[in-house]
Rosetta silent file (secondary structure, phi, psi, omega in degrees, C-alpha in Angstrom):
SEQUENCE: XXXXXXXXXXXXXXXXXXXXXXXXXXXXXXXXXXXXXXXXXXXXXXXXXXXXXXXXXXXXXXXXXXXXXXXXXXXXXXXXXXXXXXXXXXXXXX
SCORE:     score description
SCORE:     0.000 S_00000001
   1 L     0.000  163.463 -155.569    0.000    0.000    0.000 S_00000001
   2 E  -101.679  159.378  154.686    0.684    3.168   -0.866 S_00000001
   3 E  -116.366  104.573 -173.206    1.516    6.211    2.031 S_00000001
   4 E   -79.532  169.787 -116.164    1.195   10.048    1.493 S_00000001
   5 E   149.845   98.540 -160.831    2.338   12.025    4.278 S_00000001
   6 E  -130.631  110.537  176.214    0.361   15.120    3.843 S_00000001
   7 L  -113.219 -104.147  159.679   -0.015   18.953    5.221 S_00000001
   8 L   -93.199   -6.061  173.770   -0.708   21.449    2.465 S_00000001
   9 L  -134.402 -166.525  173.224    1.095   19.667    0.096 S_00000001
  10 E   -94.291  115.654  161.618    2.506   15.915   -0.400 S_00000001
  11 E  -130.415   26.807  150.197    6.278   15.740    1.311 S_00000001
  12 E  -162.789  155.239 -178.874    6.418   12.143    1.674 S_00000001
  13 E  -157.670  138.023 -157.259    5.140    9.314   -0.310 S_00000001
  14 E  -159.058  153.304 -170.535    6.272    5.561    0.145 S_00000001
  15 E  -136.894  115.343 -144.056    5.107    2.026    0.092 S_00000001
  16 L  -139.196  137.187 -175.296    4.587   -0.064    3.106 S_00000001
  17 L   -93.839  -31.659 -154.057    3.993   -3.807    3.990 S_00000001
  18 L  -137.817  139.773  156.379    3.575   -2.421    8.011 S_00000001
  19 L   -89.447   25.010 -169.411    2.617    0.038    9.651 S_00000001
  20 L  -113.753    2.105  165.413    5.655    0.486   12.008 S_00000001
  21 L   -65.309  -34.687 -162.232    6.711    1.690    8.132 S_00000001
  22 L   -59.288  170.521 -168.730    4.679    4.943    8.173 S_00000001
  23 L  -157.589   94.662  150.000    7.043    7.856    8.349 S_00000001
  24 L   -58.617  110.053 -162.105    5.101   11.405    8.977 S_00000001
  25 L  -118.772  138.232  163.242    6.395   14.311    7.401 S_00000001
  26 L   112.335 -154.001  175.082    5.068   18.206    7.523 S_00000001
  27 L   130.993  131.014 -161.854    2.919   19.363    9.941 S_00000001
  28 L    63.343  122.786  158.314    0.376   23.186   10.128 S_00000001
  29 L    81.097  125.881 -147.123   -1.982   23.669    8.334 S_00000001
  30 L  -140.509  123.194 -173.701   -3.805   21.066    6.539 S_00000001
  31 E  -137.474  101.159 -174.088   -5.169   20.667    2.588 S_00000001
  32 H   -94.290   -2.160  159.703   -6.374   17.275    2.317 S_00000001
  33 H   -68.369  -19.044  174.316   -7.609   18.171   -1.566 S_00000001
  34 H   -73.980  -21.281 -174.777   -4.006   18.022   -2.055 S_00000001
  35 H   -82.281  -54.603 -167.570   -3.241   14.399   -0.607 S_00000001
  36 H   -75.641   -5.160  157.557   -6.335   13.011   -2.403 S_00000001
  37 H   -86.169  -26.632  148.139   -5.571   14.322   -5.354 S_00000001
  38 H   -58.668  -42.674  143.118   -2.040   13.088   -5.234 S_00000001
  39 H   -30.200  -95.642  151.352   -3.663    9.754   -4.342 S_00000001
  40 L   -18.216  -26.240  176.858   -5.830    9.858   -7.516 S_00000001
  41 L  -133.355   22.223  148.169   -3.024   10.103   -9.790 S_00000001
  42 L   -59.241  147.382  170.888   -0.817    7.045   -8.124 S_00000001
  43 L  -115.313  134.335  -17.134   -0.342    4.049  -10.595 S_00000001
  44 L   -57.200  171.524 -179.153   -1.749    1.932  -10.412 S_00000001
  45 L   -86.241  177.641 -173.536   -4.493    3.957   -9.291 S_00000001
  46 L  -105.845  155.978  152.671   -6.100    2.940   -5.859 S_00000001
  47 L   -46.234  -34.986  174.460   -9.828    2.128   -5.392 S_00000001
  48 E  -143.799  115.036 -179.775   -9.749    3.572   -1.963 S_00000001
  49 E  -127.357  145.749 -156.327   -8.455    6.178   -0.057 S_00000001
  50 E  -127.877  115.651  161.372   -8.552    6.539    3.588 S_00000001
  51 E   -88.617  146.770  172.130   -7.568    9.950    5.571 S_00000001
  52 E  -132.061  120.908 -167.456   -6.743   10.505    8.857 S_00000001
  53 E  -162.657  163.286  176.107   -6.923   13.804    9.907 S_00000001
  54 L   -63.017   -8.450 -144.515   -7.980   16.287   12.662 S_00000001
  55 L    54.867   -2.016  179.104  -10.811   17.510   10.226 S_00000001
  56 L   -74.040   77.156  179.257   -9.464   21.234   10.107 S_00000001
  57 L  -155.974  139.882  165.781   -9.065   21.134    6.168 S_00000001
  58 E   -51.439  118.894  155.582  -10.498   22.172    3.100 S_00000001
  59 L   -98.745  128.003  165.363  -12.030   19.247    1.193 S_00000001
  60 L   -22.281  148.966 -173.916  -12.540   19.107   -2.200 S_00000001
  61 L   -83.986    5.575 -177.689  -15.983   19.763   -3.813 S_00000001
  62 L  -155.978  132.914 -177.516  -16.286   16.189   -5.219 S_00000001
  63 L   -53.921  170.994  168.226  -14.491   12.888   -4.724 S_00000001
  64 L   -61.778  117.459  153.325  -11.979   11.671   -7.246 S_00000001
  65 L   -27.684  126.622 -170.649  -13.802    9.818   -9.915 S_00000001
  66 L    43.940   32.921  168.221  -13.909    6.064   -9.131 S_00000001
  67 L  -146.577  130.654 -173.749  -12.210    6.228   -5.647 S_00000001
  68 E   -94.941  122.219  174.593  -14.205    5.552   -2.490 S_00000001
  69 E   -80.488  151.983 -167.127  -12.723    8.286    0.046 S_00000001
  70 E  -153.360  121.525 -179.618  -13.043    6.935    3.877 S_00000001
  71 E   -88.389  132.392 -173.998  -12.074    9.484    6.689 S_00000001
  72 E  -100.306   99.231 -168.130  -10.382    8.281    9.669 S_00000001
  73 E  -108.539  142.988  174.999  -11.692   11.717   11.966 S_00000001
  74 L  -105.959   15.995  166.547   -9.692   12.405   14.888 S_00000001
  75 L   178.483  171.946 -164.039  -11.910   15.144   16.256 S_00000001
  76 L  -120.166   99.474 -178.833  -15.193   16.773   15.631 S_00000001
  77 L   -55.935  154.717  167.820  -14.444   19.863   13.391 S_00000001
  78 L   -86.098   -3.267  157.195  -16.721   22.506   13.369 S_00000001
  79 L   -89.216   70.373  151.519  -16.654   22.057    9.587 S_00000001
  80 L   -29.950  119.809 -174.342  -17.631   18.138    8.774 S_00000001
  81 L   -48.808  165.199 -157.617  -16.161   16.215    6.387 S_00000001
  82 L   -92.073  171.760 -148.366  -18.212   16.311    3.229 S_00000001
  83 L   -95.213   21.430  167.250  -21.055   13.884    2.742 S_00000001
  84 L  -102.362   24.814 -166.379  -19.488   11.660   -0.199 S_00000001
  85 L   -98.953 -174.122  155.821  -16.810   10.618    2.324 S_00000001
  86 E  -113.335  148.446  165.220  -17.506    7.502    4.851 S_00000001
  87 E  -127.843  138.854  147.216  -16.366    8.944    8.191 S_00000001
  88 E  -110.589  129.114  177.498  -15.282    7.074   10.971 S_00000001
  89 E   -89.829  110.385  171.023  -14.768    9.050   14.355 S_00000001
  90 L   -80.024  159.759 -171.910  -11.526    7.575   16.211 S_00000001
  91 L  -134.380  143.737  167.174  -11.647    7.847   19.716 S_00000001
  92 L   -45.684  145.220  156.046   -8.280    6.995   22.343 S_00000001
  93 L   -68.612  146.857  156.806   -8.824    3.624   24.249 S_00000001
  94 L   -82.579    0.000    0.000   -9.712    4.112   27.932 S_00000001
């Protein structure tokens, strides 16, 4: 699989077997039409793409043709992800 590492732009983007793989790069400030659109034009292309983010971001005004986007949200923005996503809200263990 493939991993973008995303703020306002793409500065990492690598392909992982693990997840003790991921590498996080960037950090303020958050454009997540830029990751999924980076996403969108990987080869092969993917089917699915799944963000994880605080929800503080612009999203694009339409999904990527033929890719189902699936939100990992890590808090409840006051600006909701947009309603072609799937969102799942993560929450900490207790």
């Amino acid at each position: 699989m493939s991993v973008l590492a995303v703020d306002t732009r793409v500065h990492a983007a690598r392909r992982v077997s693990r997840a003790s793989q991921v590498r996080l790069a960037g950090g303020g400030g958050t454009d997540m039409g830029a990751g999924i659109s980076a996403a969108a034009a990987l080869r092969p292309r993917p089917s699915v793409v799944i963000v994880l983010t605080d929800g503080y971001t612009p999203w694009p005004p339409a999904p990527p043709a033929g890719i189902r986007v699936i939100v990992g949200l890590l808090a409840r923005p006051d600006r909701p992800p947009p309603p072609w996503a799937r969102v799942i809200l993560l929450q900490e263990a207790p």
